[in-house]
C-alpha positions as CSV (number, residue, x, y, z in Angstrom):
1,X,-16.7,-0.8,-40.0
2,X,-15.6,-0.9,-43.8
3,X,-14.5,-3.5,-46.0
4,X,-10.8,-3.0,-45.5
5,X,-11.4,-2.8,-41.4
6,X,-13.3,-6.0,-41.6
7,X,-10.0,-7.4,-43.7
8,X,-7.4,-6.2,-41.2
9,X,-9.2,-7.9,-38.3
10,X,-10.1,-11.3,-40.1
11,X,-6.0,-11.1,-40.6
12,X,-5.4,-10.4,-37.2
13,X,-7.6,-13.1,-36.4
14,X,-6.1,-15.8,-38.7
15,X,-2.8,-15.4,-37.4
16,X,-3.5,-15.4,-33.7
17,X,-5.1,-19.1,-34.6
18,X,-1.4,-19.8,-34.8
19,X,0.1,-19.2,-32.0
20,X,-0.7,-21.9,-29.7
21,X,1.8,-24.3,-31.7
22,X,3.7,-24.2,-28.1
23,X,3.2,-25.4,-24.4
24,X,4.0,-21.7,-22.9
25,X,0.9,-20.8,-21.9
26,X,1.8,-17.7,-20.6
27,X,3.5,-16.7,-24.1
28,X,0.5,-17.4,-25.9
29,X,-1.6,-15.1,-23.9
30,X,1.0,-12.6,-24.0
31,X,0.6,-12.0,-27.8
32,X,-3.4,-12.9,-27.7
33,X,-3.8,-10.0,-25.6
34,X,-0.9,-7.8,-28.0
35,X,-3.2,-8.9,-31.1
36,X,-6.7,-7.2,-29.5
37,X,-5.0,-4.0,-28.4
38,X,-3.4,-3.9,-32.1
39,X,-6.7,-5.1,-33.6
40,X,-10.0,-3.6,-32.1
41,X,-10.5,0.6,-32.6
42,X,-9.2,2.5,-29.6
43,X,-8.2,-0.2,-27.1
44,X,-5.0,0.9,-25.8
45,X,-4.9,-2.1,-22.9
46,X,-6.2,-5.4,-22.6
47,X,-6.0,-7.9,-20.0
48,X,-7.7,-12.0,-19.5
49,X,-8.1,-12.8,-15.9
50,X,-9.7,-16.0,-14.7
51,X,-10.7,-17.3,-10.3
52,X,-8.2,-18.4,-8.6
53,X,-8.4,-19.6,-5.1
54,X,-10.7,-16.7,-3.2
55,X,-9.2,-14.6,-5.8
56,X,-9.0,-13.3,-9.2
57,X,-6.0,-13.5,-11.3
58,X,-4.3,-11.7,-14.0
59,X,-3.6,-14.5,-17.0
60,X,-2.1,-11.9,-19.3
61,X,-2.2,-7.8,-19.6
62,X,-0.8,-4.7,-20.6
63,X,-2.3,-3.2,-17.2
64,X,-2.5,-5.7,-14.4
65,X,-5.2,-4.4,-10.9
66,X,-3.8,-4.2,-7.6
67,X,-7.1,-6.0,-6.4
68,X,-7.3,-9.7,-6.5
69,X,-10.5,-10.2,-4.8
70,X,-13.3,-10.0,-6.9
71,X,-15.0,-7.0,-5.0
72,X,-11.2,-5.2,-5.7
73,X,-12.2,-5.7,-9.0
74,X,-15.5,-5.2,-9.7
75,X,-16.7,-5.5,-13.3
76,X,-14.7,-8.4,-14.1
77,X,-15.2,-10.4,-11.2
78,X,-18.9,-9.7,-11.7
79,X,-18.1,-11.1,-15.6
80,X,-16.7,-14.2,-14.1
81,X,-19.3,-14.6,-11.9
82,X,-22.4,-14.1,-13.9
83,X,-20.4,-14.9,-17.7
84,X,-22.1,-11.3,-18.7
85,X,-20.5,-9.0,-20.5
86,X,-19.7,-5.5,-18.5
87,X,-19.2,-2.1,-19.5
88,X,-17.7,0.9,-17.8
89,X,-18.4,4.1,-19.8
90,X,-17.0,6.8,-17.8
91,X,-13.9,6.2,-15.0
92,X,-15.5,9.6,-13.8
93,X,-18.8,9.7,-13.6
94,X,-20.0,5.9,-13.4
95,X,-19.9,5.1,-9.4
96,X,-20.7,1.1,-10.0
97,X,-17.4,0.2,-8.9
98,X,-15.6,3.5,-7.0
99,X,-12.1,1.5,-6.4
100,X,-11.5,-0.1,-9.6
101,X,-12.4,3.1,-11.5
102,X,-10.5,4.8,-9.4
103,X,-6.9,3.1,-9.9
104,X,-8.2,2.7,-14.1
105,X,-8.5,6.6,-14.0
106,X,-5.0,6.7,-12.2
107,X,-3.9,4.2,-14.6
108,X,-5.0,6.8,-17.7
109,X,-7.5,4.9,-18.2
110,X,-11.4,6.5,-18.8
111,X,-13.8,3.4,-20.0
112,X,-13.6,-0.5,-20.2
113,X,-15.8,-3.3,-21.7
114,X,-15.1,-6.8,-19.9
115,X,-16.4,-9.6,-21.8
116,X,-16.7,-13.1,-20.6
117,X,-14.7,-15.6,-23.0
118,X,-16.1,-18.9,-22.0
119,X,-19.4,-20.4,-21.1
120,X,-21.0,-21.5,-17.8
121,X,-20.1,-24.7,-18.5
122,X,-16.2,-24.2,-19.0
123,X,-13.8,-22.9,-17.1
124,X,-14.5,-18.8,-16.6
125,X,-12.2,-16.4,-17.9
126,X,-13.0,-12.7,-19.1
127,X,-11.2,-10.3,-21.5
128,X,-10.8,-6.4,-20.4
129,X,-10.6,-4.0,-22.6
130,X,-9.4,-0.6,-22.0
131,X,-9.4,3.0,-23.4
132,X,-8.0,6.3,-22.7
133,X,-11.1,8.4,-24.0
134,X,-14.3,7.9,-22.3
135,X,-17.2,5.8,-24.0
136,X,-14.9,4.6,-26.4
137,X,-16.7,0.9,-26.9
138,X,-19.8,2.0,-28.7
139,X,-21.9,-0.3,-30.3
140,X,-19.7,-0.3,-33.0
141,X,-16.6,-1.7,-30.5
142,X,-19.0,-4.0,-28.8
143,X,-19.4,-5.9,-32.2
144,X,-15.6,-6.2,-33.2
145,X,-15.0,-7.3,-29.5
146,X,-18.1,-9.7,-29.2
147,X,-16.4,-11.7,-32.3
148,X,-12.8,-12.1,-30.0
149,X,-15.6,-13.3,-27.5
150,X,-18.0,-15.4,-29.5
151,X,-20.3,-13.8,-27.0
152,X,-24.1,-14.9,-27.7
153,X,-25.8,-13.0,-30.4
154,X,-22.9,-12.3,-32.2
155,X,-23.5,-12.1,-35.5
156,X,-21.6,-10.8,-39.3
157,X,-21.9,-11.1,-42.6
158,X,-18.3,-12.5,-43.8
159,X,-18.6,-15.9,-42.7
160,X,-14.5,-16.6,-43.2
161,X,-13.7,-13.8,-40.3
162,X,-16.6,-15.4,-37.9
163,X,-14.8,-18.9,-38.4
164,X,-11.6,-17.3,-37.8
165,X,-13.3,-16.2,-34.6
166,X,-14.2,-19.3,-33.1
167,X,-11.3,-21.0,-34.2
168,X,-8.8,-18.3,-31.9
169,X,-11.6,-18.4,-29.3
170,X,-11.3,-22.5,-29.0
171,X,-7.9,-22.5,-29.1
172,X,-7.9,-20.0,-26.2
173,X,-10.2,-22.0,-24.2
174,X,-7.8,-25.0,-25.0
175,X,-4.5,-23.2,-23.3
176,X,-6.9,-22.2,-20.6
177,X,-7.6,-25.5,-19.6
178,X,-3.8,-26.6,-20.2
179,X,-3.0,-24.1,-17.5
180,X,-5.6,-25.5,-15.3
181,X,-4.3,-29.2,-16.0
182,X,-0.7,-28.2,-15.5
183,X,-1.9,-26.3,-12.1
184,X,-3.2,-29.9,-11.1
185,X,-0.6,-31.6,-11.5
186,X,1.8,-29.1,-9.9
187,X,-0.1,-29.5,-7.0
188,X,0.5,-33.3,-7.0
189,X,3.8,-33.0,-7.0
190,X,3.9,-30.0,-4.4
191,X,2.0,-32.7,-2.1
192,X,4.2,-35.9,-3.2
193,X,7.5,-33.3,-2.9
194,X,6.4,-31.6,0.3
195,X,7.6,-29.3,-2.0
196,X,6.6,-24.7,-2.7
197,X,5.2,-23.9,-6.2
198,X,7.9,-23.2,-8.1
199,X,9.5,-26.4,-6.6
200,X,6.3,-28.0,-8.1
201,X,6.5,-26.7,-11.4
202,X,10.2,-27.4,-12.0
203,X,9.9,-30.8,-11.4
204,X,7.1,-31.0,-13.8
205,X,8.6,-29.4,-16.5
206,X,12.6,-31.1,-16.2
207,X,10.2,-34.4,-16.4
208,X,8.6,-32.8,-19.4
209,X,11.8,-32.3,-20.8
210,X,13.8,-35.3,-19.9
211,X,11.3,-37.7,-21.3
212,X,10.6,-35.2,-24.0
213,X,7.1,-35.0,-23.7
214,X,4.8,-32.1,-24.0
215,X,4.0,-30.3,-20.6
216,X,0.1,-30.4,-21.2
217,X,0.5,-34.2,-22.2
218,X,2.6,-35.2,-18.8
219,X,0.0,-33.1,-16.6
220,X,-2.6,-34.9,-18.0
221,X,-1.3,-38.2,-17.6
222,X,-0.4,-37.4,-13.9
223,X,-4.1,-36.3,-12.9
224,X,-5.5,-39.2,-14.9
225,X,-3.2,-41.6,-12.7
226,X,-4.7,-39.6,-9.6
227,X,-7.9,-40.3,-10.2
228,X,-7.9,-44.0,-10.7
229,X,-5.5,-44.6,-8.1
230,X,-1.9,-44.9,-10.0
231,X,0.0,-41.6,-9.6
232,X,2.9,-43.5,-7.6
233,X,3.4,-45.8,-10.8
234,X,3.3,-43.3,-13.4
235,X,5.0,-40.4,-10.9
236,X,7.7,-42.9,-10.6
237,X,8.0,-43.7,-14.1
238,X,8.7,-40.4,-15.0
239,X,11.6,-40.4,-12.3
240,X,9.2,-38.2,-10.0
241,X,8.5,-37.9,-6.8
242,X,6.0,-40.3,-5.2
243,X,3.6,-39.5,-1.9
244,X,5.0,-41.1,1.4
């Protein structure tokens, strides 16, 4: 990778580290996942997915599985599962995981490198990467792609662009954990509301808006007052509906 490539990806990377001004979670991925498949040499699809109850879900992407277990979907469940990185080569000749190569290749897809984005410790998530030519991520791929991942070992030169790096990465990890917070409390309310998802989640979000606080900031103040016992108080102050 050359001087200028280096440039055009530290850009990339310095102005996905401003996206995340809002609470739209979903958005945010949306144009995290546009910015890689604009960014990394020959990625034509991208996709984050992260567990979901028995499942595996499909956060953002260009190309979206018809599996949702993890068998269904086997190099990135095994990425969420182990937090190793995975590669497919060849759609065609690679017999690892014969159904999800199978619907990639019916997709147009040959090869795909599935990275995990957060540590053991965190909340899992993983980043696919796809390609229409086989063995497109070489080592030379692997590198640009580790940096999106701040994947152990990863290592360059130009210290501004590996900043840049871990500064989109956290930021990533942050709206992943908002989504898990706002899941939370949604289920609260579900319970309190006897009431479906979406049910759930609009009542969150008119509260959000009514009281003109931030989604993230309301979710986390509703699980806090779950824990220690004062959800009915706080539900109630926010004109929301309390259990029994």
């Amino acid at each position: 990778m050359d001087a200028q490539q280096l440039l055009s990806v530290a850009e990339e990377l310095a102005e996905v580290t401003r996206l995340l001004a809002a609470d739209d979670v979903a958005a945010t991925m949306s144009r995290y996942v546009d910015r890689i498949v604009r960014t990394v040499p020959g990625c034509e699809g991208a996709l984050i997915s992260a567990p979901g109850r028995g499942r595996v879900d499909t956060l953002a992407g260009t190309w979206q599985p018809q599996g949702s277990a993890p068998a269904d979907i086997g190099p990135i469940g095994e990425a969420l599962r182990y937090g190793e990185p995975r590669r497919l080569p060849d759609v065609r000749s690679d017999d690892r995981w014969p159904k999800f190569s199978a619907e990639l290749d019916d997709a147009g897809f040959r090869s795909a490198l599935v990275l995990p984005l957060t540590s053991p410790r965190e909340d899992p998530a993983a980043l696919t990467l796809l390609a229409a030519k086989p063995d497109e991520f070489g080592d030379a791929s692997f590198d640009v792609v580790q940096l999106f991942a701040v994947h152990a070992g990863t290592a360059l030169d130009n210290a501004t662009l590996y900043s840049d790096c871990r500064d989109l990465v956290d930021q990533l990890r942050t709206s992943l954990r908002t989504r898990a917070l706002i899941g939370q409390a949604q289920g609260l309310l579900m319970a309190a509301d006897d009431a479906d998802t979406d049910r759930g989640f609009a009542l969150l979000r008119d509260a959000s808006q009514r009281h003109n606080v931030k989604l993230r900031v309301l979710a986390e103040e509703l699980v806090r007052a779950h824990e220690t016992g004062e959800f009915a108080a706080v539900a109630e102050r926010y004109g929301l509906p309390t259990p029994g």
